[in-house]
TIKENU-392888 format. One record per residue (C-alpha): residue in one letter; x, y, z. Coordinates in Angstrom, 2 decimals. Layout:
% residues N
+---------+---------+---------+---------+
! residuo !      xx !      yy !      zz !
+---------+---------+---------+---------+
!       A !       X !       Y !       Z !
...
+---------+---------+---------+---------+
% end
This chain:
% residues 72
+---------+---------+---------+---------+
! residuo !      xx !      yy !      zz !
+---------+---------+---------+---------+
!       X !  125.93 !   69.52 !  130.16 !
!       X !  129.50 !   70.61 !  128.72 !
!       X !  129.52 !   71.88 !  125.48 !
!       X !  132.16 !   70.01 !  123.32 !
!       X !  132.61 !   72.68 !  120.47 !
!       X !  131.71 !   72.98 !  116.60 !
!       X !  131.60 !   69.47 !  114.55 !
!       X !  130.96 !   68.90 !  110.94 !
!       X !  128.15 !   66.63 !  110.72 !
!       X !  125.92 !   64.56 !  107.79 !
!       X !  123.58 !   61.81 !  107.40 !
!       X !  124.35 !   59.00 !  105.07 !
!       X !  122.47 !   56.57 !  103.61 !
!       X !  123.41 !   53.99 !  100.57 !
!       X !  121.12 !   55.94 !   98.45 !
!       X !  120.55 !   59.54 !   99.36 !
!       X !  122.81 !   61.81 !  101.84 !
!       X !  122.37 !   65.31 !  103.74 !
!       X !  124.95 !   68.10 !  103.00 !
!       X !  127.56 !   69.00 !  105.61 !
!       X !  126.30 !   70.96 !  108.34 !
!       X !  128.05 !   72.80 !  110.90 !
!       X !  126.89 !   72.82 !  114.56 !
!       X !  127.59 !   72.83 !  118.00 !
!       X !  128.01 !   69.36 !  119.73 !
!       X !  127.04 !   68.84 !  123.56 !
!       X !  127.72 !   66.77 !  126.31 !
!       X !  124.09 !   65.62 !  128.09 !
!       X !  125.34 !   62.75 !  129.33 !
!       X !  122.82 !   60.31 !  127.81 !
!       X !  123.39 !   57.60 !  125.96 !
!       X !  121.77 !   58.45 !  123.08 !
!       X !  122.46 !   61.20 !  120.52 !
!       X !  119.77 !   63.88 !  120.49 !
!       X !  119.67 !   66.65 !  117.88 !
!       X !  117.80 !   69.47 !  118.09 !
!       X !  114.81 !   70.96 !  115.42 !
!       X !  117.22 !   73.66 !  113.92 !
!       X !  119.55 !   70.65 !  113.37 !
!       X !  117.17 !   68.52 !  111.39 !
!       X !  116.36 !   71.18 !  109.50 !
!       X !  119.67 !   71.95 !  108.61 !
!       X !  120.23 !   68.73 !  107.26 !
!       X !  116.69 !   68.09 !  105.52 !
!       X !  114.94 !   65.71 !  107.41 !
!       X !  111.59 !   64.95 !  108.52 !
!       X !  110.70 !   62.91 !  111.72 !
!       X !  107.75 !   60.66 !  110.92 !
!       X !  107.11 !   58.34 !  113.79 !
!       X !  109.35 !   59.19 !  116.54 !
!       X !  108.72 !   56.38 !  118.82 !
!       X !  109.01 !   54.13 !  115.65 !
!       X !  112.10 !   55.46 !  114.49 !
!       X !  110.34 !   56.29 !  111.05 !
!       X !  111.91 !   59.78 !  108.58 !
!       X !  112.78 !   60.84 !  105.67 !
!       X !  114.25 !   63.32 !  103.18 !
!       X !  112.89 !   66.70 !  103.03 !
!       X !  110.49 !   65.92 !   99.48 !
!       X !  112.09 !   62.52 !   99.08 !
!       X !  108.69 !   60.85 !   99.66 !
!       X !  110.77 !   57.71 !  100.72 !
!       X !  109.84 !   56.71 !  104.20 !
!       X !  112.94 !   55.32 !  106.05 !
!       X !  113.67 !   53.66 !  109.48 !
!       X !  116.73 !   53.22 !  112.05 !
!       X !  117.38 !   51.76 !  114.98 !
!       X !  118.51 !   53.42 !  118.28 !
!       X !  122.18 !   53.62 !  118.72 !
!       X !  123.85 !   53.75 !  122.24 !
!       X !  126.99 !   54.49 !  123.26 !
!       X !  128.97 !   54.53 !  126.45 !
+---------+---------+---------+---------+
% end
């Protein structure tokens, strides 16, 4: 792991978006990006279904779903 240093992050959807959070970003070497509980928090939302890909909005009461992004 290498830790890459503070980014400005947000999650954005065409309806509803997350404040700007600042946080740490890391270098795991995956091919996925991972965020952490404190993280999610942060930027109010809730993890349904993991292994579906199902969340929300903190109180929304909207039910959303995303596919897995990978990068190289």
């Amino acid at each position: 792991m290498r830790r890459l240093g503070v980014v400005e992050v947000m999650v954005v959807e065409p309806d509803s978006q997350s404040r700007w959070v600042r946080t740490i970003a890391v270098y795991t070497g995956a091919s996925t990006i991972l965020i952490n509980d404190n993280l999610a928090e942060e930027i109010e939302i809730e993890v349904v279904r993991p292994g579906t890909g199902l969340w929300g909005f903190r109180g929304e009461g909207v039910v959303r779903s995303v596919e897995p992004s990978y990068f190289d």
